[in-house]
N, C-alpha and C positions, 0 to 999 in steps of 0.2 A: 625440552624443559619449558620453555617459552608456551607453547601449545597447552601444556598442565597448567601453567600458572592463571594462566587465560580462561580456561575451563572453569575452573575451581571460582575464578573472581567474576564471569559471569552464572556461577550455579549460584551461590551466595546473594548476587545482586538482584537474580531473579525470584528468588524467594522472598526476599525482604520485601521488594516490589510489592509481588504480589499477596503478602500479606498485610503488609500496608494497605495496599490498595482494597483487600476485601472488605478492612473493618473501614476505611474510609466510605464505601462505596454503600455500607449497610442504611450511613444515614441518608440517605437518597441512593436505593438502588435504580440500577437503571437507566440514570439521566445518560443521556446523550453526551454530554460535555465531557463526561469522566474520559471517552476514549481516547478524544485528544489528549489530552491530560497525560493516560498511563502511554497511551502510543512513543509522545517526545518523551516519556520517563527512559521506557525503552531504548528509545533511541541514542541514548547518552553512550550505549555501550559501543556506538562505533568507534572512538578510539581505543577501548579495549582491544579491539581486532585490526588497530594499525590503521584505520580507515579514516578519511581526510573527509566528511560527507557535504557538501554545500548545496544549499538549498535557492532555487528561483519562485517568488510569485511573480503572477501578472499584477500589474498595475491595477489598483481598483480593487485586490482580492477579497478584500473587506467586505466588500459590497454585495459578493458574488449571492445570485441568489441560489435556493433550497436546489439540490443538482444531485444526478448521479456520476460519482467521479469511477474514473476506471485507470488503474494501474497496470503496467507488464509485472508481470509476476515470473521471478527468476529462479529464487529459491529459501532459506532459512532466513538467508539475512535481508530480508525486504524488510525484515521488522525492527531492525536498526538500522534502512535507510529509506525509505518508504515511509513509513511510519514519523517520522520527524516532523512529513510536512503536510498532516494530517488538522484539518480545520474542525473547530466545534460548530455547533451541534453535526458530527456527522459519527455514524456508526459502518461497520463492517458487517459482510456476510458470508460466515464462514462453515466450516464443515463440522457436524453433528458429532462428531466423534474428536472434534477438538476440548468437548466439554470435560473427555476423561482424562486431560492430562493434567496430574498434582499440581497444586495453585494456582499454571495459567489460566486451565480450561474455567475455574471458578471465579478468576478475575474476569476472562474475555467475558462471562455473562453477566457476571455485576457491572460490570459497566454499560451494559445497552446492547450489545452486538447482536445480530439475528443469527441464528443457527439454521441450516438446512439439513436433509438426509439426502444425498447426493446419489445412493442405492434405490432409492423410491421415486418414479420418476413423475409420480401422482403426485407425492410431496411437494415435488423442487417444482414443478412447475404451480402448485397453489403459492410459493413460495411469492413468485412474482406478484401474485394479487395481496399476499402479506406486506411486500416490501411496498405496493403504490399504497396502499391503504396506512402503513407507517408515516410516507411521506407526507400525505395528505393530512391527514388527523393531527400528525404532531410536531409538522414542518421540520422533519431533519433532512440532511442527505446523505447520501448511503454510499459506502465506498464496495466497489465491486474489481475480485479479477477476473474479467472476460473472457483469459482462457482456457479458464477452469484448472488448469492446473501449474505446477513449476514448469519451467520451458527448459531447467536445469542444462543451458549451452544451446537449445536446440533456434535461438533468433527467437521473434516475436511471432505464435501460435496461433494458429485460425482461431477466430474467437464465435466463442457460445453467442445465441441471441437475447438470452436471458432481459441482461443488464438494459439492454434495448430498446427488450418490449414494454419491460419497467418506467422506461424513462417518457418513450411515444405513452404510456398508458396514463402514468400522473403529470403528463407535459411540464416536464422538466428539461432542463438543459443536460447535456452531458460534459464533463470537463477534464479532461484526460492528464493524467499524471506519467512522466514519463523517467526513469531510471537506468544511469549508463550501466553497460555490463558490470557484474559482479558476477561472472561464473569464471570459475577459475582465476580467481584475480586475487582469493583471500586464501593466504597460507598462513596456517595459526604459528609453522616457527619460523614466522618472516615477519620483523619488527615494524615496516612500514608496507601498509599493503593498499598505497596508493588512493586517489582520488575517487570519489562519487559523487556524481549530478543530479540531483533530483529536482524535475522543473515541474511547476504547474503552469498547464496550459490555459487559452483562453476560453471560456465557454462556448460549446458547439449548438445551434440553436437546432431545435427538431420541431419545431411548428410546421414546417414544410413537407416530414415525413408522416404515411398514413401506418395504419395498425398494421398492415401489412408488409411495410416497407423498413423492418426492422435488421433483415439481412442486409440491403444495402447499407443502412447508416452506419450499421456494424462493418461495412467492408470502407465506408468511408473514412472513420475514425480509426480504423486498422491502420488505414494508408499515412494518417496525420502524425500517428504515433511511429509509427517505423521508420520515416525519414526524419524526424525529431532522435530519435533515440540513435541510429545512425550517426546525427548531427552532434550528439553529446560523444558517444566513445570517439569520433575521430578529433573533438575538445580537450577529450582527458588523454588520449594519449601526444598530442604534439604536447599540453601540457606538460605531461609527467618526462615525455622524453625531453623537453627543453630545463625542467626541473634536473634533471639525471644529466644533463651538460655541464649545465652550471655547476652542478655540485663536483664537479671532475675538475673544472677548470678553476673552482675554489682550492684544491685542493693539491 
């Protein structure tokens, strides 16, 4: 029952959203700011789904300059928790065939997001020269997942160079977003469905990498994120299990 009621109160939430958000978005399509904007709107529905979500900046986040951020990418619900702690002017870039789904796919594009065809492999890589030529021209930063797809339980995924070449190409920083597991952690008829970490990291500087040294940096920022993301699930779970003590011993 719980699971239905959950559904129904996120189908409802998400349309409203996203028609709100269209006619909002008609009088300046496109800005960049909007994502943020609908991203934390999103994001609201983590207690809908039982979910505890806390967010970390670095110090100074304010400051950060024009960057490519990169997230693990788990699964559905990265968009209510991921998504929370998503900075303006930054946009996402997402799959071409996101545009078909009824009012998100027409908000995800009113609000700035770039789209790729992820089947055309002449595309996705001109993609890259769209996304420096973005950064460049209109000073935003662009959220990317590098490993191209959900990792749906499977750990943190070899990651694409994509993001990489982008970043060495409009000499940008990269700044790694990092989220504790959620696979198998969210039962819709289970009222509390625990903790989530979402940390942003500090900027990784790439001045030191050449055009061709984008595998590495890709293998270096791998390694940053997975003992980071490591470092939050063994947080949440002595959390939650010292949370699950107490509440016994209250009781």
């Amino acid at each position: 029952m719980l699971s239905i009621v959950r559904f129904i109160i996120v189908i409802i939430y998400c349309i409203l959203v996203s028609i709100f958000g269209c006619i909002y978005c008609l009088f300046s399509p496109r800005n960049p700011r909007h994502v943020a904007t609908f991203g934390h709107l999103f994001g609201r529905l983590a207690p809908v789904f039982g979910l505890k979500v806390e967010t970390r900046l670095p110090e100074g986040y304010e400051n950060h300059p024009t960057a490519i951020y990169i997230c693990n990418h788990q699964n559905n619900f990265d968009m209510v928790t991921a998504a929370s702690i998503v900075q303006p002017p930054t946009v996402t870039v997402g799959k071409k065939s996101l545009l078909w789904i009824p009012f998100f796919g027409q908000i995800y594009w009113l609000t700035g997001n770039m789209l790729i065809d992820r089947d055309n492999r002449a595309k996705a890589l001109g993609t890259i020269s769209q996304v420096v030529a973005q950064i460049q021209k209109r000073k935003i930063s662009v959220w990317m997942f590098p490993e191209g797809t959900r990792s749906r339980g499977r750990g943190l995924l070899p990651f694409k160079t994509g993001a990489f070449h982008a970043a060495i190409a409009a000499g940008v920083p990269i700044i790694p977003v990092c989220v504790s597991n959620t696979s198998n952690k969210i039962k819709l008829n289970r009222w509390n469905n625990g903790l989530v970490i979402v940390e942003m990291l500090d900027p990784i500087d790439i001045s030191h990498y050449g055009k061709d040294q984008a595998r590495k940096l890709a293998t270096h920022c791998r390694d940053i994120m997975r003992e980071k993301i490591a470092e939050l699930d063994k947080e949440v779970a002595e959390r939650e299990a010292s949370g699950r003590v107490e509440k016994k011993q209250a009781n």
